[in-house]
DRENLUMKE-435855 format. One line per field, with one value per atom (N, C-alpha, C): residue in one letter; x, y, z negated. Coordinates in Angstrom, 3 decimals. Layout:
BEGIN
type: [A, ...]
c1: [X, ...]
c2: [Y, ...]
c3: [Z, ...]
# end
This chain:
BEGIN
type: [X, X, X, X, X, X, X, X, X, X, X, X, X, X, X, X, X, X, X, X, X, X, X, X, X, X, X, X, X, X, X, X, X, X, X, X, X, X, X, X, X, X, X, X, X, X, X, X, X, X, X, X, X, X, X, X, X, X, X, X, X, X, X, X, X, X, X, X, X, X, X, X, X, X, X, X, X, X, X, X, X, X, X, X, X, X, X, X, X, X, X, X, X, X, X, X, X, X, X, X, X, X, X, X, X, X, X, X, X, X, X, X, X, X, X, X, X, X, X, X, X, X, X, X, X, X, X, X, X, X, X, X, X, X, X, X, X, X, X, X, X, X, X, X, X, X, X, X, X, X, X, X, X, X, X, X, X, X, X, X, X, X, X, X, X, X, X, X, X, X, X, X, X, X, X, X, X, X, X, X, X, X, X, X, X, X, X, X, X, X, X, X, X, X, X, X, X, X, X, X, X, X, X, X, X, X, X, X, X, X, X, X, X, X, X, X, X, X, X, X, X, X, X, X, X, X, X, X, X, X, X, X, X, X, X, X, X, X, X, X, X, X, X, X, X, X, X, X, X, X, X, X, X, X, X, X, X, X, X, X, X, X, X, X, X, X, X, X, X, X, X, X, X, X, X, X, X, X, X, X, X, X, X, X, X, X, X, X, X, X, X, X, X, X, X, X, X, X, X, X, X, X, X, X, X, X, X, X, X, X, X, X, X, X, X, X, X, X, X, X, X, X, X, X, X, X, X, X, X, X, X, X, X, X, X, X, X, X, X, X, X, X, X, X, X, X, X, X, X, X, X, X, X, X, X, X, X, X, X, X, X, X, X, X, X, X, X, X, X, X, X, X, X, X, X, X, X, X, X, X, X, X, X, X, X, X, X, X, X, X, X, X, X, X, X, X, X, X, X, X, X, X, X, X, X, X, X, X, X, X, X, X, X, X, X, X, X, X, X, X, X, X, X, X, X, X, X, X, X, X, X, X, X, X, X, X, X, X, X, X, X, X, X, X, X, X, X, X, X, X, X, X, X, X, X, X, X, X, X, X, X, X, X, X, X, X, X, X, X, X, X, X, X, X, X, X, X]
c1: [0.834, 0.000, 0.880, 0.320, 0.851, 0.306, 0.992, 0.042, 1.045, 0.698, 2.075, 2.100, 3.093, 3.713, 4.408, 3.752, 4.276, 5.762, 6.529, 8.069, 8.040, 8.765, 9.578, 10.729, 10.094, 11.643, 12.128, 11.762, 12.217, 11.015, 11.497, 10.718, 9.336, 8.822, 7.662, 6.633, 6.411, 4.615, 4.966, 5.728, 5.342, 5.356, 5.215, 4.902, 3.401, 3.275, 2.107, 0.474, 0.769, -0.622, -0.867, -1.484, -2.435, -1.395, -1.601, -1.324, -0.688, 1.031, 1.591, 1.883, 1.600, 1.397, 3.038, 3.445, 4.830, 5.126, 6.942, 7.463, 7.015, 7.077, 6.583, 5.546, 4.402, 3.279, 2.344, 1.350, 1.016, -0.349, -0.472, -1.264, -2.993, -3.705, -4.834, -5.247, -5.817, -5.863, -6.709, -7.743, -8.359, -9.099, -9.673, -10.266, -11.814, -12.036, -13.858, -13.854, -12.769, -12.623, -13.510, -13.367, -13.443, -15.392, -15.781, -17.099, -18.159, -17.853, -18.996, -18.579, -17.588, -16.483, -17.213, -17.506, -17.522, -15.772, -16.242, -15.176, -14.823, -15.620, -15.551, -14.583, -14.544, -13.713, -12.252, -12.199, -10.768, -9.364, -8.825, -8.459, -7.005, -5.986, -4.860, -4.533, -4.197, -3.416, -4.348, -5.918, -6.964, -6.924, -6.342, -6.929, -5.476, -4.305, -3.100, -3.420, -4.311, -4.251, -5.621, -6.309, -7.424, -6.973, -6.096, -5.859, -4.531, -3.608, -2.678, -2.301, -2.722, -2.864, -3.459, -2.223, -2.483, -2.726, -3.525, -3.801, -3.308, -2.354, -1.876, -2.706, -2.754, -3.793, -2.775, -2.096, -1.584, -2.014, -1.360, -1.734, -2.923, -3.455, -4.729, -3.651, -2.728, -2.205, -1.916, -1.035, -1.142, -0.084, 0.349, 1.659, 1.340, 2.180, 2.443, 2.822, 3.585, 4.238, 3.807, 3.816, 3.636, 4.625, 5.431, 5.626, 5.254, 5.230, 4.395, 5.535, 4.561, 5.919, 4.770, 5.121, 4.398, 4.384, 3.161, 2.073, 1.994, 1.662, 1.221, -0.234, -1.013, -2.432, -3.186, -1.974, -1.750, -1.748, -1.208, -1.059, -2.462, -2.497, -3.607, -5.268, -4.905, -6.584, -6.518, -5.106, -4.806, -4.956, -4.640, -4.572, -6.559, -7.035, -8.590, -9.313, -9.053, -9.658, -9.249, -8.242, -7.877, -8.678, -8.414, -9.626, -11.087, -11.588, -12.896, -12.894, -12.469, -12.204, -11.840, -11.181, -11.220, -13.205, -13.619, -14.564, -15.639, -15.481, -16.710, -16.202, -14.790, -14.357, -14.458, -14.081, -14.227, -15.456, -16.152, -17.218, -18.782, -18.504, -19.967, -20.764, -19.679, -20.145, -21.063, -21.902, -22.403, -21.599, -20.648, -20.128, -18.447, -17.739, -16.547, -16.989, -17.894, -18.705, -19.296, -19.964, -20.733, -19.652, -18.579, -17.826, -16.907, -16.327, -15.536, -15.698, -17.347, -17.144, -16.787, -16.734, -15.989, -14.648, -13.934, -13.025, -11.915, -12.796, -12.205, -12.083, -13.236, -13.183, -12.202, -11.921, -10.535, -9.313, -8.945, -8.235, -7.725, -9.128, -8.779, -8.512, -9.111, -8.726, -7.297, -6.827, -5.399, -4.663, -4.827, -4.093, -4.448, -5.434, -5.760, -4.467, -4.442, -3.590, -2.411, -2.123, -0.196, 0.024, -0.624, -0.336, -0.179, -0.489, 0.429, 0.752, 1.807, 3.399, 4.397, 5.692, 6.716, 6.678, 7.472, 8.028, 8.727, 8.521, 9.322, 8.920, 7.634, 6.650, 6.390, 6.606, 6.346, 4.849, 3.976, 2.417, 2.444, 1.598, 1.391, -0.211, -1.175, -2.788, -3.161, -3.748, -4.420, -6.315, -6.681, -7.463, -8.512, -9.933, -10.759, -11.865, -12.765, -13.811, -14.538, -15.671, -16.885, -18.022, -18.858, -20.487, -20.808, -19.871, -20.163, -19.308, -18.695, -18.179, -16.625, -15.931, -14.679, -13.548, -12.778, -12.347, -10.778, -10.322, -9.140, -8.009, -6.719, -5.944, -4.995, -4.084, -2.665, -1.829, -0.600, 0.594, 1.685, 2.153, 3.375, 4.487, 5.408, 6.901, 7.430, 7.913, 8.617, 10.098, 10.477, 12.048, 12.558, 13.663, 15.155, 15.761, 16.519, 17.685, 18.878, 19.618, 20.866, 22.278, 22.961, 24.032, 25.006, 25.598, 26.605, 27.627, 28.113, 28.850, 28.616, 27.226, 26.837, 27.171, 27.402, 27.768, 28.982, 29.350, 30.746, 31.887, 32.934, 33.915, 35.042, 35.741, 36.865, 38.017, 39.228, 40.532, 40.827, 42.192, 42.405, 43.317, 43.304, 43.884, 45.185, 45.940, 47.281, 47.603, 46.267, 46.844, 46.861]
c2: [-1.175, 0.000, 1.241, 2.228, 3.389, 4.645, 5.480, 7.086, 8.452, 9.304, 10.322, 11.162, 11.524, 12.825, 13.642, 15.071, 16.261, 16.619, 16.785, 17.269, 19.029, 18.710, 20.521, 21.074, 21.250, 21.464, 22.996, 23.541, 25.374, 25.391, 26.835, 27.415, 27.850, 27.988, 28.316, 28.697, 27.440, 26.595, 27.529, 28.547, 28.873, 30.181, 30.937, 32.400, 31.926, 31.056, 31.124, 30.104, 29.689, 28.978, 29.551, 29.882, 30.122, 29.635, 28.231, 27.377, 26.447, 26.420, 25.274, 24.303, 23.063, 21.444, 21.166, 20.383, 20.144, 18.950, 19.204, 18.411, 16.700, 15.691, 14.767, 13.485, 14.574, 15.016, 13.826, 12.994, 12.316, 13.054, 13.338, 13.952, 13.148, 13.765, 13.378, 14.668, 14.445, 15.739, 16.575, 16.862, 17.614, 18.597, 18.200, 19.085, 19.077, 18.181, 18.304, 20.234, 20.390, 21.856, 22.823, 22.865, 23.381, 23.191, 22.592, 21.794, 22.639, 23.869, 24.804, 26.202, 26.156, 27.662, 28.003, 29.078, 29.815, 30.750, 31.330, 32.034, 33.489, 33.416, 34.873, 34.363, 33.185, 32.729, 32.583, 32.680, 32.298, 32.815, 33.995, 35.283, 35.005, 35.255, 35.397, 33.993, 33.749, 32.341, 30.986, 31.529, 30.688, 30.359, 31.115, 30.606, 29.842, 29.843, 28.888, 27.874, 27.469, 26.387, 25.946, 26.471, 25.258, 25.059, 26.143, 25.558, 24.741, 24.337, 23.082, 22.734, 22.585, 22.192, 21.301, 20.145, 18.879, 19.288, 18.787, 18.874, 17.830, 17.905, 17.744, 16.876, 15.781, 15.203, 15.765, 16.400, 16.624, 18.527, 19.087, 20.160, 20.736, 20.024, 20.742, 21.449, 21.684, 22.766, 21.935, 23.080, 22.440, 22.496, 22.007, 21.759, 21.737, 21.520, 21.593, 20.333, 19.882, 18.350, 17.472, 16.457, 15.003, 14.059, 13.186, 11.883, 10.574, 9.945, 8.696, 7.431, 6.757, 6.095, 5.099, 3.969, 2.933, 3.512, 2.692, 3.413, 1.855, 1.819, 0.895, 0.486, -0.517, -0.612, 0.466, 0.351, 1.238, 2.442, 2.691, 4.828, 4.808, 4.140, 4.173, 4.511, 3.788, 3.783, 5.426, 5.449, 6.870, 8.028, 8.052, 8.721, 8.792, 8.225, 8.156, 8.329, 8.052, 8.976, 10.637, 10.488, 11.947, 13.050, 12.136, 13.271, 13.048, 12.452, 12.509, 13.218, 13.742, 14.213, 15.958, 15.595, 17.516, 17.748, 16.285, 16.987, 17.085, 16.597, 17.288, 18.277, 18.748, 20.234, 21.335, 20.770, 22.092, 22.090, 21.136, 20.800, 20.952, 20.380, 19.891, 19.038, 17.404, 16.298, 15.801, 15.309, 15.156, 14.391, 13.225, 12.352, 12.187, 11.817, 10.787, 9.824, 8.658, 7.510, 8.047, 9.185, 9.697, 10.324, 10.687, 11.331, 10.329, 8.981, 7.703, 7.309, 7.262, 6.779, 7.698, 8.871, 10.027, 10.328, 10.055, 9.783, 9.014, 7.540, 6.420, 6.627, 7.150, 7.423, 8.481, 9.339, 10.538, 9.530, 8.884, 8.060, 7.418, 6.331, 5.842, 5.800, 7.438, 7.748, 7.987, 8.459, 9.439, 7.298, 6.601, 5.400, 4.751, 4.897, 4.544, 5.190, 6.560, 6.992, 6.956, 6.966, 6.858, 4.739, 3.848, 2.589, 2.213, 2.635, 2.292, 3.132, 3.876, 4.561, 4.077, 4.038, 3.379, 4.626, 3.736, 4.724, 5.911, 7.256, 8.509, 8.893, 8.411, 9.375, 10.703, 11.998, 12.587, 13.436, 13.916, 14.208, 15.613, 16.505, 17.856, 17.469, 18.369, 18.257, 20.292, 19.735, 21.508, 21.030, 22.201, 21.627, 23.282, 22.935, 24.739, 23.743, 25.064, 25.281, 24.891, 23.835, 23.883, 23.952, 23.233, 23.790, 22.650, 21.633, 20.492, 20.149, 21.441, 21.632, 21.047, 20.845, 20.721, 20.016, 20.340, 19.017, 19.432, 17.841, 17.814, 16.961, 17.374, 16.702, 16.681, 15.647, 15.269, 14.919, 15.650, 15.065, 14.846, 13.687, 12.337, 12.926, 12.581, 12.963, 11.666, 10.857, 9.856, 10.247, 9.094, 9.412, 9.019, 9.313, 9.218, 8.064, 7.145, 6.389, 7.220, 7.439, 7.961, 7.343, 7.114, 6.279, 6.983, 5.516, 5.846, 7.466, 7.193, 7.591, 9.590, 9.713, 11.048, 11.315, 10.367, 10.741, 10.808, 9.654, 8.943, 10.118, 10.013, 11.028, 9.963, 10.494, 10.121, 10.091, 9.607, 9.975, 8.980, 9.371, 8.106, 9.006, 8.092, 8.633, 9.183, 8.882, 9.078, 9.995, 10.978, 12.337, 13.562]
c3: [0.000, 0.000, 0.000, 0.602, 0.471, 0.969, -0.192, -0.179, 0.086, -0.288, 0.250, -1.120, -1.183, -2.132, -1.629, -2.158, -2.024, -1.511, -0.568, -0.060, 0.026, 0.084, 0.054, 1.466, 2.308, 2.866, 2.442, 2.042, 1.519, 0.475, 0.352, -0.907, -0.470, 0.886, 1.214, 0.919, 0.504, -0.237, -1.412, -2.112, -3.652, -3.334, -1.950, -1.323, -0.372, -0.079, 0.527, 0.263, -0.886, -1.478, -2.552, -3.408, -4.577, -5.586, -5.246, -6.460, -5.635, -5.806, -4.984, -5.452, -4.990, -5.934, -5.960, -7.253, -7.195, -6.501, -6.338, -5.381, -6.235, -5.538, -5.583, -6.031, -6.152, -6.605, -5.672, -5.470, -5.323, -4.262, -3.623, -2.121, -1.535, -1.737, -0.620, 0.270, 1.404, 2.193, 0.944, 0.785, 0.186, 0.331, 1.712, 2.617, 2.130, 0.442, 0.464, 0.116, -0.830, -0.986, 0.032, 1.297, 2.333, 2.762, 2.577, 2.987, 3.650, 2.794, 2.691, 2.864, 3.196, 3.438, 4.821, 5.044, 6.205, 6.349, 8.171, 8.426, 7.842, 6.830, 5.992, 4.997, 4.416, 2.976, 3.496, 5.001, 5.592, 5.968, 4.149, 4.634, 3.243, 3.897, 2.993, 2.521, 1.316, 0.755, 0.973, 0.765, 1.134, 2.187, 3.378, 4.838, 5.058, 4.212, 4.311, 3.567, 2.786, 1.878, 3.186, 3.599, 4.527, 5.828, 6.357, 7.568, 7.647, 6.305, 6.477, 5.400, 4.341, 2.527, 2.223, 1.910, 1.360, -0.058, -0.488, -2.485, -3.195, -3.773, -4.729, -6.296, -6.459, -7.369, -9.460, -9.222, -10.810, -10.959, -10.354, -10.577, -9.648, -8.436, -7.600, -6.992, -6.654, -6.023, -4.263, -3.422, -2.349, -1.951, -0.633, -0.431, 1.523, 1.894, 3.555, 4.322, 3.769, 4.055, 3.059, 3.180, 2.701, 3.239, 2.041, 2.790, 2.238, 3.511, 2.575, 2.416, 0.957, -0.131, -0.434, -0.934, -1.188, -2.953, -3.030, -4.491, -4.921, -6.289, -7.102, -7.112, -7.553, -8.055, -8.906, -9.699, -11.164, -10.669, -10.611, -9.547, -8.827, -8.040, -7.246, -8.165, -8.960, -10.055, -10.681, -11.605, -11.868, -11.288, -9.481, -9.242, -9.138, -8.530, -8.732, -9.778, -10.971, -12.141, -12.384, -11.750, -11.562, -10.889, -9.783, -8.916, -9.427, -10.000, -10.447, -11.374, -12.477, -13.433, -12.666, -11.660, -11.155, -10.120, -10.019, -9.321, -10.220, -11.713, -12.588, -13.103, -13.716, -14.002, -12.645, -11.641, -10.450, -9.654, -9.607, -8.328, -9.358, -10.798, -10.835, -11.028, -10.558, -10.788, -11.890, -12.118, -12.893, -14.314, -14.083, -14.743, -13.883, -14.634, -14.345, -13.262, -13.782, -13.379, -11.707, -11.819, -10.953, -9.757, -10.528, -9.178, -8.540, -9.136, -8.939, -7.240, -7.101, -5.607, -4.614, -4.761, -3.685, -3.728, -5.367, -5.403, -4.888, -4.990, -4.374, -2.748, -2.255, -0.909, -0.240, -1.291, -0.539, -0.574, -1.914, -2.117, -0.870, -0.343, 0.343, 1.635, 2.036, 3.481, 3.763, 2.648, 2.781, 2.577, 1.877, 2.123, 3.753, 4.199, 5.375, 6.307, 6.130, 7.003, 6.773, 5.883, 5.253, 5.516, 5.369, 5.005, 6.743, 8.197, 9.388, 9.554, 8.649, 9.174, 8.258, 8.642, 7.998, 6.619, 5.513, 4.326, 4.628, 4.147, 4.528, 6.033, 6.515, 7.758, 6.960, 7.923, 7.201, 7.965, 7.247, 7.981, 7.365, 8.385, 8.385, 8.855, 7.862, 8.521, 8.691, 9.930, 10.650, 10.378, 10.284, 9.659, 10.640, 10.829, 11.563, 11.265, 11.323, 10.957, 12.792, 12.924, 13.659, 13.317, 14.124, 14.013, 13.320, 13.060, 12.541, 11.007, 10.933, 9.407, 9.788, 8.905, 9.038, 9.485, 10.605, 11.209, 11.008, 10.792, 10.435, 11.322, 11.523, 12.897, 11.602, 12.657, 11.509, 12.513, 12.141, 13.095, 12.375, 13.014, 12.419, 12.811, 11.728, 12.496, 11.536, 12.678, 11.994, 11.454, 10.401, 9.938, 10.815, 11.347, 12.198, 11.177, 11.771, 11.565, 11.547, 10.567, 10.726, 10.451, 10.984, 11.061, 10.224, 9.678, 8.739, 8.595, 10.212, 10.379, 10.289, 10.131, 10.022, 8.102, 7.400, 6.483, 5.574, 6.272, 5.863, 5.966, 5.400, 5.128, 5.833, 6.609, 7.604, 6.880, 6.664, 6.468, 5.784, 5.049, 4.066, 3.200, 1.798, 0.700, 0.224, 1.298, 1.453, 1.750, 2.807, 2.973, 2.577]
# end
């Protein structure tokens, strides 16, 4: 199994989101946020966190990149009481119990999409507004193989 956590390539994400999720931070898209946003809500740090802001399941915050890493059973459940627990403090839910199956379902889309790409794929999601509410694209950048020899230090001790 596997899910993605939060990467960093620069300091970015902590000048241009609200609230930027920390580095290796455990990721579902998090686009229910968005559901009900019109193109009026789509202005400054907000319109950077919906049009490419992965959320972050520890702090809610968001991030830009994701890479995906194989997850536990255990993480996996955690991370799903988690988000249920932000959708009766932020959303409303009625219960824990009550918010579990939408939970499980973000859960399991974001494993759907991270579990056929190799470990360390790394995913960027764009995300606009239609007439049919919110649609979301994702593009892959696989890891590179890098050969030894790009790291290895040449010479010998003698000189």
């Amino acid at each position: 199994m596997k899910l993605a956590r939060a990467i960093h390539f620069d300091e970015s994400d902590m000048n241009v989101f609200h609230s930027p999720a920390r580095t290796g931070e455990w990721c579902v898209s998090g686009g229910f946020e968005f559901s009900n946003w019109s193109e009026g809500d789509l202005s400054g740090k907000a319109k950077q966190a919906f049009a490419n802001g992965w959320l972050g399941v520890e702090t809610f915050g968001r991030v830009t990149f994701v890479a995906t890493t194989q997850v536990e059973p255990s993480e996996v459940e955690a991370i799903t009481q988690s988000l249920a627990v932000h959708f009766v403090q932020m959303y409303g839910a009625p219960s824990v119990e009550a918010a579990l199956p939408a939970a499980r379902d973000e859960v399991a889309h974001m494993m759907e999409l991270c579990d056929e790409h190799a470990a360390n794929t790394v995913i960027t999601v764009s995300r606009e507004l239609t007439q049919a509410g919110v649609k979301e694209s994702y593009r892959i950048i696989e890891p590179r193989e890098a050969g030894l020899d790009q790291f290895a230090i040449h010479g010998s001790l003698d000189e």
